[in-house]
C-alpha positions in Angstrom: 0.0 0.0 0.0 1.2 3.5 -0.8 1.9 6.3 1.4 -0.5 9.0 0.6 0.9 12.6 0.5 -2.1 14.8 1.6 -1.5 18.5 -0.9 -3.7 21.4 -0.4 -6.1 21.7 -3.0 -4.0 23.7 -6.4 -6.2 26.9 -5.7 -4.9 26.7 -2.0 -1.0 25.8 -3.3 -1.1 28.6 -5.7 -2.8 31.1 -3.4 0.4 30.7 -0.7 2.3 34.1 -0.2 6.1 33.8 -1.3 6.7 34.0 2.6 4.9 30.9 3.2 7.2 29.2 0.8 9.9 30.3 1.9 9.0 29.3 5.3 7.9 25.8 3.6 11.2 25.3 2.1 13.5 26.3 5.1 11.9 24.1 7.1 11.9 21.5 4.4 16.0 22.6 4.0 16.4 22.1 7.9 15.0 19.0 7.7 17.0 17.3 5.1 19.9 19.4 6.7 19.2 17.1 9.7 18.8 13.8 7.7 22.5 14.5 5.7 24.4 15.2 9.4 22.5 11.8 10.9 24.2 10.0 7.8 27.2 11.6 8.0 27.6 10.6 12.1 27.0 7.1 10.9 30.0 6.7 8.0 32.3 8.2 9.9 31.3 5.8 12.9 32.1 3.2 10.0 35.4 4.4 9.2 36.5 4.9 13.0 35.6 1.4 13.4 37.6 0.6 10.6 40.6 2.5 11.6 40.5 1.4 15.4 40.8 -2.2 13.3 44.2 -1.0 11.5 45.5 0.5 14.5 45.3 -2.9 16.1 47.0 -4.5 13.6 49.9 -2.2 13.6 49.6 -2.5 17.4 49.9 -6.1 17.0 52.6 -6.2 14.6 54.4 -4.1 16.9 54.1 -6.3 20.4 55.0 -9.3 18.0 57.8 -7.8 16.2 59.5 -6.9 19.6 58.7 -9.8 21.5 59.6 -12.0 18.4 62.9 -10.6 18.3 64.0 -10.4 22.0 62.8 -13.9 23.2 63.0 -16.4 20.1 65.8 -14.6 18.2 68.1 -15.3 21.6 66.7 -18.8 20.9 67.9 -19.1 17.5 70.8 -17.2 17.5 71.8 -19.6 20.3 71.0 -22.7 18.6 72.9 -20.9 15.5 75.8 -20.2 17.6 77.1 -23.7 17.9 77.5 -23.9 13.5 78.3 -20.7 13.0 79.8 -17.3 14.3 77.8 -15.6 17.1 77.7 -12.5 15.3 76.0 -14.3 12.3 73.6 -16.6 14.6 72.3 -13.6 15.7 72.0 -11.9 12.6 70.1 -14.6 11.1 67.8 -14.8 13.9 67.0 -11.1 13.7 66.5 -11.1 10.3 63.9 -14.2 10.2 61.7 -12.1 12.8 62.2 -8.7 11.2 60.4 -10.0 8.2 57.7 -11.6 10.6 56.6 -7.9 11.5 56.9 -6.7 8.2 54.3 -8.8 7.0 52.0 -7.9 9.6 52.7 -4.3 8.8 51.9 -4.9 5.4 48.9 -6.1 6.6 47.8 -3.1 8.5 48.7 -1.2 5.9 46.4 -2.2 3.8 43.5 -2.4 6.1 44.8 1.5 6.1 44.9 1.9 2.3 41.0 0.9 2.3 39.7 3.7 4.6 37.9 6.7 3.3 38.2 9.8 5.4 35.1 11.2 3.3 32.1 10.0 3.4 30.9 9.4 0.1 27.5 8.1 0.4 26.9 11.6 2.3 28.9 14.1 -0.3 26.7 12.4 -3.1 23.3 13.0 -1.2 24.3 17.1 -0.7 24.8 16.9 -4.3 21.2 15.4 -5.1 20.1 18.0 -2.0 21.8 21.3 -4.0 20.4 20.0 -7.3 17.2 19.8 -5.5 17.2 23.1 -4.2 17.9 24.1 -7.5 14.6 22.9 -8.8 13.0 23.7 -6.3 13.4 27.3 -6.6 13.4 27.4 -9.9 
C-alpha cells in the first residue's frame, strides 16, 4: 500500500504568499539538513571502526615484532651459535623475525589503504540536495 501525501487543494497551493514558501522550504532545508548530518555521524562511525581495526593491527605487529625478536631470536641465535659465528647466529635470527613484523605491517597497511576519510554516500546526497534546491526554486 502506498503512502499517501495529503496536498492542499492547487487553488490553495497557488494562493500561498512567497513568505509561506519560503518558510515551507526552510523548514523542508532544515530538515533534510538534519537527515544528511544523521548520515554523515554514521560513516564516519564506520570508518573509525575501521581504523581502530588497522590500528590494532599495527599495534599487533608491533608487540609481536618486539617480542619475536627479543625472546626467540636469543633462541635461535643460540641454537645458530654452535654452527656458526655468534655475530652471524644472531643476525640470522634477527633477520627471520624482522620480516615476521613486516608482513603484519603490510597487513595493517592495507586495512589502512582501504579507509575513506570522506564520506561518500553523504557528499553524493548534498549533491542530489543542491540540485534539488535548485529545482525547487526554480
Amino acid at each position: 500500500m502506498k503512502a499517501r501525501i495529503d496536498l492542499p487543494p492547487a487553488q490553495e497551493r497557488q494562493d500561498r504568499s512567497l513568505g509561506e514558501l519560503m518558510s515551507e522550504m526552510t523548514k523542508e532545508l532544515g530538515d533534510l539538513f538534519r537527515k544528511e548530518v544523521e548520515l554523515a555521524k554514521v560513516e564516519i562511525k564506520e570508518n573509525a571502526k575501521r581504523a581502530s581495526r588497522a590500528g590494532m593491527m599495527f599495534g599487533a605487529a608491533a608487540v609481536l615484532g618486539l617480542e619475536a625478536i627479543m625472546l626467540v631470536a636469543l633462541t635461535i641465535a643460540w641454537s645458530l651459535d654452535a654452527i656458526v659465528p655468534t655475530g652471524i647466529a644472531f643476525l640470522i635470527a634477527s633477520m627471520l623475525f624482522a620480516g615476521g613484523a613486516a608482513v603484519v605491517f603490510a597487513r595493517g597497511r592495507k586495512e589502512a589503504a582501504d579507509l575513506k576519510p570522506v564520506p561518500e554516500q553523504t557528499a553524493e546526497t548534498l549533491k542530489e540536495d543542491v540540485r534539488w534546491a535548485k529545482a525547487r526554486l526554480s
